[in-house]
N, C-alpha and C positions, 0 to 999 in steps of 0.2 A: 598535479591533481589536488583539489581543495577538498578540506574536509568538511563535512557539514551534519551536523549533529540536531535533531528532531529529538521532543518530548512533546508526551502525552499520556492521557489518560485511559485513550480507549487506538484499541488496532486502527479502525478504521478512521479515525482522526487524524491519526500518522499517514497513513497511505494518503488521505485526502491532502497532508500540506506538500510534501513530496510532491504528489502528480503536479500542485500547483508552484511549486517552486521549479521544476521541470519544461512547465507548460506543457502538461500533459493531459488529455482530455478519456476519459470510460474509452472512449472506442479506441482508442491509440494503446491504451493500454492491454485491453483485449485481444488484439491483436498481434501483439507482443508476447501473450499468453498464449494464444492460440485456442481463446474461447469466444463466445459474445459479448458483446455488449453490456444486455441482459444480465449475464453472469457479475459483470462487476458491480453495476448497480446495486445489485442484489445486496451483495456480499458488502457494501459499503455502507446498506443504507438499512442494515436488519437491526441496527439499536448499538451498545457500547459492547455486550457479553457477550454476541455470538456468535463472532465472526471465529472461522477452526485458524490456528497457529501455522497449517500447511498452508491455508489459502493464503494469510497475511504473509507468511514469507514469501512462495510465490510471485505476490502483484510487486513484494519490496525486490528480489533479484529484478522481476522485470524490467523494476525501473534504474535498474544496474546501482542499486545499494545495499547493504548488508544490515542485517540483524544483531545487534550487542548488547549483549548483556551486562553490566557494570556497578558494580557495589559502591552506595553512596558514601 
């Protein structure tokens, strides 16, 4: 198993390189979640601040990666 480590500024910038290093598409993900569509859009596409920390982990298990926290 390879590791692979994401940075970013904003949640939904992470979720977005993720799905595409995945090749992963909104509806695949939803799926996965077991919401719509709609829903991911939403949530990806509401600006840098306001996506909630439960959604972002969420779509990030989804897509079978974990959350870390790391002092620079």
């Amino acid at each position: 198993m390879s590791q692979k480590e994401f940075k970013g500024t904003s949640a939904a910038d992470l979720v977005k390189e993720v799905m595409a290093e995945e090749k992963v598409n909104q509806t695949e993900l939803a799926e996965r979640m077991g919401c719509v569509r709609q829903n991911i859009s939403q949530a990806l596409n509401r600006g840098i601040t306001n996506m909630r920390f439960d959604t972002f982990e969420k779509m990030v298990e989804a897509l079978e990666y974990e959350v870390i926290v790391r002092k620079k």
